[in-house]
The first five atom37 places (N, CA, C, CB, O) and aatype in JSON, in Angstrom:
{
  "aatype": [20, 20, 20, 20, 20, 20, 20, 20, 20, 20, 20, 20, 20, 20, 20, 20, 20, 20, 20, 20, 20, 20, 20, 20, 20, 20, 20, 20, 20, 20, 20, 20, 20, 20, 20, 20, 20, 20, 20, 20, 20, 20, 20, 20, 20, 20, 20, 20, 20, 20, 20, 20, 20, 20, 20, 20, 20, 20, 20, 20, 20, 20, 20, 20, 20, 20, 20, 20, 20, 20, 20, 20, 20, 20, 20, 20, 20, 20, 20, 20, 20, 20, 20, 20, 20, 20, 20],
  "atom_mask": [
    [1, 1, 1, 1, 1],
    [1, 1, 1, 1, 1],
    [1, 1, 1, 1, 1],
    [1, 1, 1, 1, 1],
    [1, 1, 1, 1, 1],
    [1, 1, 1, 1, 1],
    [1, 1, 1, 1, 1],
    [1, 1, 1, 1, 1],
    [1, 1, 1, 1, 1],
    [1, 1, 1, 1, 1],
    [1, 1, 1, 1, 1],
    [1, 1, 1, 1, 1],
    [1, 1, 1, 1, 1],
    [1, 1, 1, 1, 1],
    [1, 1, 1, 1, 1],
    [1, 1, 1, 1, 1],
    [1, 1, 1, 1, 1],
    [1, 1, 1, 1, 1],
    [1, 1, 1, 1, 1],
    [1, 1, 1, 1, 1],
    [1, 1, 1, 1, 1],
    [1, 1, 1, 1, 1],
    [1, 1, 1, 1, 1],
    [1, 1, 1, 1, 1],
    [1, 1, 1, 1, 1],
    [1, 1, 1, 1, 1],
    [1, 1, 1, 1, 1],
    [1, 1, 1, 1, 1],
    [1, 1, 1, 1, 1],
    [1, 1, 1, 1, 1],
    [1, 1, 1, 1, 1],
    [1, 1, 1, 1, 1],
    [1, 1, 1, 1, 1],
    [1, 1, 1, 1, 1],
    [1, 1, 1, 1, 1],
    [1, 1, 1, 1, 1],
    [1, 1, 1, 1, 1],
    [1, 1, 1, 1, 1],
    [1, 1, 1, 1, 1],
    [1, 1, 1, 1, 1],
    [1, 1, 1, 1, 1],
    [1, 1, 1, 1, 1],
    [1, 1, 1, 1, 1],
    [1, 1, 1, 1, 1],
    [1, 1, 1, 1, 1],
    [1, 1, 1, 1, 1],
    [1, 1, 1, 1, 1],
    [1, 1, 1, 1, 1],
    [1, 1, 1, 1, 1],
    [1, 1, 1, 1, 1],
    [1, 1, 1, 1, 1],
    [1, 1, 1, 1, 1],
    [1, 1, 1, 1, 1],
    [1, 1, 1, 1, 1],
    [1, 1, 1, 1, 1],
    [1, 1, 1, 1, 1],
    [1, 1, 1, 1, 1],
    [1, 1, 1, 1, 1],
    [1, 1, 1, 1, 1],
    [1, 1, 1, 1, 1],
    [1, 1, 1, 1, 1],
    [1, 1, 1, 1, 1],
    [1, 1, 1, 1, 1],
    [1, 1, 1, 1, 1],
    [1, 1, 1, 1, 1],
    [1, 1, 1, 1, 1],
    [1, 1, 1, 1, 1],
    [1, 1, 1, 1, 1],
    [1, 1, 1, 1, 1],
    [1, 1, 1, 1, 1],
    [1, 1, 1, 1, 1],
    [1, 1, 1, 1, 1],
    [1, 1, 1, 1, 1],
    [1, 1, 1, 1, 1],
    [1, 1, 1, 1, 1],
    [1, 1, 1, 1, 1],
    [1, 1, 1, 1, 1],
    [1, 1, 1, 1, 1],
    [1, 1, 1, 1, 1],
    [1, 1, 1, 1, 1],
    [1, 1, 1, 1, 1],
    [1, 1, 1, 1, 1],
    [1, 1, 1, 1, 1],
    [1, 1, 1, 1, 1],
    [1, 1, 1, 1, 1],
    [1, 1, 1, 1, 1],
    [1, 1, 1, 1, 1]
  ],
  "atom_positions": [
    [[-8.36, -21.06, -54.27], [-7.7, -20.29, -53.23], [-6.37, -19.81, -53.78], [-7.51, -21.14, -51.94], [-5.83, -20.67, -54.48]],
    [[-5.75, -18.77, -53.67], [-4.95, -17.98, -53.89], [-4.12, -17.89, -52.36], [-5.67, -16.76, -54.5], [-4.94, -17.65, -51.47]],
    [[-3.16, -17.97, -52.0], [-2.46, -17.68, -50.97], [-0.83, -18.05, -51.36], [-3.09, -18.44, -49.75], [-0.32, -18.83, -52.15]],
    [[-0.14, -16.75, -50.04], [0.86, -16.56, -49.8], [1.02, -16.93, -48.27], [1.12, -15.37, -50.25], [0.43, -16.6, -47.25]],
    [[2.39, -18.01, -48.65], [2.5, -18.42, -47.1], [4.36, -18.64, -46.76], [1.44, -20.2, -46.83], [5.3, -18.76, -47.55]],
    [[4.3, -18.61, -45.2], [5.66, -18.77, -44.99], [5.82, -19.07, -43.43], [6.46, -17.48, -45.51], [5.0, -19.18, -42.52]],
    [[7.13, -19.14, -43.5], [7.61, -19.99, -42.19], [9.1, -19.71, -42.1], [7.34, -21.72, -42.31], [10.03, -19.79, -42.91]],
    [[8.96, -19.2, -40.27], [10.48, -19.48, -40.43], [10.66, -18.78, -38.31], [11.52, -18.12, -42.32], [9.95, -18.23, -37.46]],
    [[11.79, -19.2, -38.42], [11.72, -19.39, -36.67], [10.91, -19.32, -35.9], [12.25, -18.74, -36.0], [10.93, -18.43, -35.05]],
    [[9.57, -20.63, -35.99], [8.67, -20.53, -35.19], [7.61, -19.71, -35.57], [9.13, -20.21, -34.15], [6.61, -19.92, -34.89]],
    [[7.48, -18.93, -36.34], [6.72, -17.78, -37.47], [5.89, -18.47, -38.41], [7.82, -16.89, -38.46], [6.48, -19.08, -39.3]],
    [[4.62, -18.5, -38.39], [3.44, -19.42, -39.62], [2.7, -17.9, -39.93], [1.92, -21.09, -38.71], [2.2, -17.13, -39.11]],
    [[2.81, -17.78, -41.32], [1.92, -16.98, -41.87], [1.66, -17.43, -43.25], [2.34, -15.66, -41.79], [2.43, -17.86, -44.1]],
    [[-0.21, -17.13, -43.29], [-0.46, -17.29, -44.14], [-1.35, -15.98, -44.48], [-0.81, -18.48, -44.16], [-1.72, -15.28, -43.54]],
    [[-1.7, -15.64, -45.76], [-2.36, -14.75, -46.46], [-3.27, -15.22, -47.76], [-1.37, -13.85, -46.8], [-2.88, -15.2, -48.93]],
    [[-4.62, -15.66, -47.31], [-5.37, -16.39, -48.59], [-6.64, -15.5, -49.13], [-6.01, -18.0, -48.1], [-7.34, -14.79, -48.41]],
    [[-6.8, -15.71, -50.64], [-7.83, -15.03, -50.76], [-8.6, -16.75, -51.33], [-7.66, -13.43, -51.85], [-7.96, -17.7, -51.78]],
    [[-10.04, -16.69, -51.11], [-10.33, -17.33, -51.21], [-11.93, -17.5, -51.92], [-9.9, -17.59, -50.31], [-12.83, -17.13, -51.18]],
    [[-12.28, -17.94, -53.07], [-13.23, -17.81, -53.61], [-13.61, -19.47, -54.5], [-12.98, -16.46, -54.38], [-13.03, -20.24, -55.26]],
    [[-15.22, -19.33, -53.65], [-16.05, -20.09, -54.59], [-16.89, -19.66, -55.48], [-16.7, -20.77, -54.06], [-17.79, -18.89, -55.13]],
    [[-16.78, -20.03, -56.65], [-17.29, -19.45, -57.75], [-18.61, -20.37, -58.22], [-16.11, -19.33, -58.85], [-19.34, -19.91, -59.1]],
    [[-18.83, -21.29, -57.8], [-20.1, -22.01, -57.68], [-21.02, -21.22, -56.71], [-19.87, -23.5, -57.16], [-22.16, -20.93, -57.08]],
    [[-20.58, -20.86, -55.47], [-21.63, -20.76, -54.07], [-21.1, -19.15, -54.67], [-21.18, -21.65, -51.94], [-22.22, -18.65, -54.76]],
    [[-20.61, -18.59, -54.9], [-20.45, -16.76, -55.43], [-19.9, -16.05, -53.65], [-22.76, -15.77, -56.17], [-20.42, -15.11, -53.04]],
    [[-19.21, -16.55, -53.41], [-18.19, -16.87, -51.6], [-16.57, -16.77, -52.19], [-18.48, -19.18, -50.61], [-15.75, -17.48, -52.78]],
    [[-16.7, -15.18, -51.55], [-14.89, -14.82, -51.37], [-15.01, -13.76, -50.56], [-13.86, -14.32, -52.86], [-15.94, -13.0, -50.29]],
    [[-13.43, -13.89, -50.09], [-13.47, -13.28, -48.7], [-11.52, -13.62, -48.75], [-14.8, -14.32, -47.21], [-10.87, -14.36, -49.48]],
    [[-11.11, -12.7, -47.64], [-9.64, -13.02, -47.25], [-9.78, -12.78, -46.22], [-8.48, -12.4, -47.76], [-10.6, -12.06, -45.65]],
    [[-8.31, -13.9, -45.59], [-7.8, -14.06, -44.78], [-6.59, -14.0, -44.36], [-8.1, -14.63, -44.68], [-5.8, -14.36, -45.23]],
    [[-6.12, -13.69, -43.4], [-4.84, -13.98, -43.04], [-4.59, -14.01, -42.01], [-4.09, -13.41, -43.41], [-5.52, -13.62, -41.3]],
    [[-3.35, -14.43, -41.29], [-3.36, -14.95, -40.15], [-1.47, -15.53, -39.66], [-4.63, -16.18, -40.34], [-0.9, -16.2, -40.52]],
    [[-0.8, -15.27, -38.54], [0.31, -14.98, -37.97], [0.43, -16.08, -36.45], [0.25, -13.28, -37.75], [-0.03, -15.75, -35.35]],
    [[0.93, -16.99, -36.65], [0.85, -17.46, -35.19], [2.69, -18.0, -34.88], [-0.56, -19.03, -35.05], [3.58, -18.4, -35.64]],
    [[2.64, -17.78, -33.68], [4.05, -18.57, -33.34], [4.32, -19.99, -32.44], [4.83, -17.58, -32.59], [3.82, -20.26, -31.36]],
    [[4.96, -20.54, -32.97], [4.78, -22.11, -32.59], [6.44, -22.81, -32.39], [3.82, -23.01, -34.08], [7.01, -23.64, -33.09]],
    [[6.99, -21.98, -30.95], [7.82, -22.27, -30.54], [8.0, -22.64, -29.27], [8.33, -21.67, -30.84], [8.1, -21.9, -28.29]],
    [[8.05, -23.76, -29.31], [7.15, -24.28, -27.57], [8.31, -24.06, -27.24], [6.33, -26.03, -27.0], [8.44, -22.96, -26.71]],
    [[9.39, -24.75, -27.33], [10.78, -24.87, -26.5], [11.75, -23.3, -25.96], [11.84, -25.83, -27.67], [12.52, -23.05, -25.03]],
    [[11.22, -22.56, -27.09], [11.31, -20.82, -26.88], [12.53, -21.02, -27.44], [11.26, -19.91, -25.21], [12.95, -19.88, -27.66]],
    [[13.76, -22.22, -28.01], [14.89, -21.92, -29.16], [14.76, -21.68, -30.26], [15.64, -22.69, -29.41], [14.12, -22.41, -31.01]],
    [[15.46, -20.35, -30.71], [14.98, -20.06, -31.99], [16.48, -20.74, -32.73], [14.52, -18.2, -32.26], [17.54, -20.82, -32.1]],
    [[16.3, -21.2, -34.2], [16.88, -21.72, -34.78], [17.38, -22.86, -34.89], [17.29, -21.27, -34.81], [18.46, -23.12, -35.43]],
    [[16.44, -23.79, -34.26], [16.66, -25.15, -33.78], [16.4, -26.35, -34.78], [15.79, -25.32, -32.6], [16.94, -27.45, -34.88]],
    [[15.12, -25.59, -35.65], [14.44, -26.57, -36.03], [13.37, -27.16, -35.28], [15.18, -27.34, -36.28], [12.83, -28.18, -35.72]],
    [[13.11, -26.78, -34.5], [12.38, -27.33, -33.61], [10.78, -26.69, -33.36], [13.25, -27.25, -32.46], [10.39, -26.44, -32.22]],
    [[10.03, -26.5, -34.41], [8.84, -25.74, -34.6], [7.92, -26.65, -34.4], [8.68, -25.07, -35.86], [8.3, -27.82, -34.3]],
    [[6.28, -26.28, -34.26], [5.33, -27.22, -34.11], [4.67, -27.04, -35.65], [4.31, -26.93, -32.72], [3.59, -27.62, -35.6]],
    [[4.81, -26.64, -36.63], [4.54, -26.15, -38.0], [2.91, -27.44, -38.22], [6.36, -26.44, -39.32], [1.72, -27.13, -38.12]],
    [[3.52, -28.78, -38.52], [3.09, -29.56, -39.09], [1.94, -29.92, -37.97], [4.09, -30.47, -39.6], [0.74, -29.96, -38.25]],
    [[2.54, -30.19, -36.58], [1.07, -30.99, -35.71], [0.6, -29.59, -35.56], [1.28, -32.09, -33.88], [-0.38, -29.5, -36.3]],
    [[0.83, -28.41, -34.95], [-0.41, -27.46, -34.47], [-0.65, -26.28, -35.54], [-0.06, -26.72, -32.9], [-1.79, -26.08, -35.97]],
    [[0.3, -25.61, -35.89], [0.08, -24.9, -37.2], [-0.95, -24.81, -38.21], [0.85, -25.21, -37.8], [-1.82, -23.95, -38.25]],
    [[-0.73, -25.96, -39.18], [-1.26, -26.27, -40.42], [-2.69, -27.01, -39.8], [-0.13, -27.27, -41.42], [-3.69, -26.6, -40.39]],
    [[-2.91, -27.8, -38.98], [-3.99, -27.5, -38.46], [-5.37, -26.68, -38.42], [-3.63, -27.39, -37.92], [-6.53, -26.74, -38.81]],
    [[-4.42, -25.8, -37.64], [-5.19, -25.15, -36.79], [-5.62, -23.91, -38.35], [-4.18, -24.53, -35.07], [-6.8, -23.57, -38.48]],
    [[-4.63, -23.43, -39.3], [-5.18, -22.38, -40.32], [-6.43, -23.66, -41.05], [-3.62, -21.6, -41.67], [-7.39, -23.29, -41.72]],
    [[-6.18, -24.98, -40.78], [-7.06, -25.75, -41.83], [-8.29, -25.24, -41.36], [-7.01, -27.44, -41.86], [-9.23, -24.77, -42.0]],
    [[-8.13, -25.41, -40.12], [-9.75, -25.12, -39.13], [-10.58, -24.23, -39.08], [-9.7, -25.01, -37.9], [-11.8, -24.41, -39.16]],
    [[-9.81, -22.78, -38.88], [-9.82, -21.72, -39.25], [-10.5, -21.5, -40.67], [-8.63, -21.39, -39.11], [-11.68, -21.17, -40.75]],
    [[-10.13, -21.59, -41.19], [-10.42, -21.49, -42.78], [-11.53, -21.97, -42.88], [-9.53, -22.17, -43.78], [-12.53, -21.26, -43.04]],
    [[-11.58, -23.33, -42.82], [-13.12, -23.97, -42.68], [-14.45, -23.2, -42.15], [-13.02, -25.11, -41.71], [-15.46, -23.05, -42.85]],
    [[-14.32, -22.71, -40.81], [-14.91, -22.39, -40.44], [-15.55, -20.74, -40.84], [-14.47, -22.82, -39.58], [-16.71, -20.36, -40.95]],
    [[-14.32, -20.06, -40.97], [-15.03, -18.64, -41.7], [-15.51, -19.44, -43.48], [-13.36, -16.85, -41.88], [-16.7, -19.76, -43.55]],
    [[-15.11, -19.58, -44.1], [-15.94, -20.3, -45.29], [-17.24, -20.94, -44.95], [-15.12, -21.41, -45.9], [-18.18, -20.73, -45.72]],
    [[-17.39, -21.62, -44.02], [-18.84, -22.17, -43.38], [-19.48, -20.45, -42.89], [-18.51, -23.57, -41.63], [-20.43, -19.9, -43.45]],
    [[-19.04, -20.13, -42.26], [-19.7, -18.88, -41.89], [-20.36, -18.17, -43.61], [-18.3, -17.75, -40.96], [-21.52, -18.13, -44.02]],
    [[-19.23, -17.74, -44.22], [-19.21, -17.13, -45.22], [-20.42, -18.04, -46.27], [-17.63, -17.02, -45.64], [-21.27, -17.26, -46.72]],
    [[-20.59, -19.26, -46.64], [-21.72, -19.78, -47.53], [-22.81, -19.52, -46.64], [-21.63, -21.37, -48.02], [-23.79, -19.7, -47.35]],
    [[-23.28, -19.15, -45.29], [-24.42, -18.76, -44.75], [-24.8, -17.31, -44.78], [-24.4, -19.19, -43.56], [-25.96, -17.03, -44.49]],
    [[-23.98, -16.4, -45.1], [-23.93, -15.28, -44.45], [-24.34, -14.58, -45.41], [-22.78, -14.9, -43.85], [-23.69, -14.59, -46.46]],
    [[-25.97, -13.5, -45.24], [-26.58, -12.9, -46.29], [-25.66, -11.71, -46.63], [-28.03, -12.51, -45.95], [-24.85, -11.22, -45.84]],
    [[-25.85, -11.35, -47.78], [-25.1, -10.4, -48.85], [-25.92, -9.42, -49.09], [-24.7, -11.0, -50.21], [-27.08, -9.74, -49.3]],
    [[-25.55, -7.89, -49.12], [-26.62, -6.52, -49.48], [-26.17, -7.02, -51.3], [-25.91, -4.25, -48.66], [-27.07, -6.89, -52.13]],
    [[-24.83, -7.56, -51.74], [-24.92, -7.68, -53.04], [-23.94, -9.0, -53.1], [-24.51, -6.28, -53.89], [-23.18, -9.43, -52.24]],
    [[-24.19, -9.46, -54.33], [-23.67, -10.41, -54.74], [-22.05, -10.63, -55.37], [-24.55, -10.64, -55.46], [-22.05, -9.69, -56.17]],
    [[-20.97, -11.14, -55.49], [-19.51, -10.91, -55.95], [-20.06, -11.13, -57.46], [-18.11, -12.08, -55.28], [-21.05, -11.82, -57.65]],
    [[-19.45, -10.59, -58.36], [-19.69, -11.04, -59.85], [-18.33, -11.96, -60.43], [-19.93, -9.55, -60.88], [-17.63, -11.63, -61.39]],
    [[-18.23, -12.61, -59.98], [-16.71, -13.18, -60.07], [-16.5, -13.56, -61.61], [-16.44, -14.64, -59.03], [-15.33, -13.83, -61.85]],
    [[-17.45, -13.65, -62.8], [-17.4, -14.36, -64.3], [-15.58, -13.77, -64.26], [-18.87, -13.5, -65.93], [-14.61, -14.51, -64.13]],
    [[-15.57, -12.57, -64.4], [-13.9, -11.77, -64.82], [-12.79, -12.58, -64.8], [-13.38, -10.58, -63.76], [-11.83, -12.66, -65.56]],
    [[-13.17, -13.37, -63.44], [-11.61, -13.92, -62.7], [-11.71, -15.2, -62.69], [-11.22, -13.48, -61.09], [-10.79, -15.76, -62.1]],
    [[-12.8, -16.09, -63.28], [-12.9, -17.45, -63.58], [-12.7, -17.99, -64.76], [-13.9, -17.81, -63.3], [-13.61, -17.79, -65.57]],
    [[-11.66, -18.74, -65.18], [-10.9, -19.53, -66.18], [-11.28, -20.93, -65.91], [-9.33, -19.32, -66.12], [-11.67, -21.41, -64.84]],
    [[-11.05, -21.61, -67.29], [-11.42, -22.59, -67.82], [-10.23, -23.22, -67.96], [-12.16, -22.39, -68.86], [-9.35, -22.66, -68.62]],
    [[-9.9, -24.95, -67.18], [-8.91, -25.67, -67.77], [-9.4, -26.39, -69.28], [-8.47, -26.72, -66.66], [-10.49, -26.87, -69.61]],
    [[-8.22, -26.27, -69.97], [-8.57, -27.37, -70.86], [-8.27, -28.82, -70.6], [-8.0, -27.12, -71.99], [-7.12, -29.09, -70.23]],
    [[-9.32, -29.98, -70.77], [-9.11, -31.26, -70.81], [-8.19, -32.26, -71.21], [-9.77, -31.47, -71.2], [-8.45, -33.45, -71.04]]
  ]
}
């Protein structure tokens, strides 16, 4: 997974591209939510960690579950963009 993410007064964004190169599954996402229950901005006082990060985990999961089921008119050729760690 590849993503760009950020935070900031109550503001969660993330932007992922996301590819399995075993199952041949990529797809992007992204996604904007605000998580300022108390409605003060600059408080510190965000829900980031309990509802946030969550909820993109879930999200994510679920279009990826969608996405390893979901028939293809063609296949991604991903060999280009897959690297090898060395041991």
């Amino acid at each position: 997974m590849f993503n760009k993410t950020g935070w900031s007064y109550g503001f969660l964004t993330d932007v992922a591209y996301v590819v399995d190169f075993k199952n041949k599954v990529e797809f992007m996402l992204s996604g904007v939510i605000y998580l300022n229950r108390d409605g003060v901005l600059n408080d510190n006082k965000y829900e980031y960690e309990e509802t946030g990060y969550p909820f993109f985990k879930e999200v994510g999961e679920i279009i990826y579950k969608y996405e390893l089921s979901r028939k293809r008119a063609y296949t991604p050729d991903l060999r280009r963009f897959q690297f090898r760690y060395d041991d």
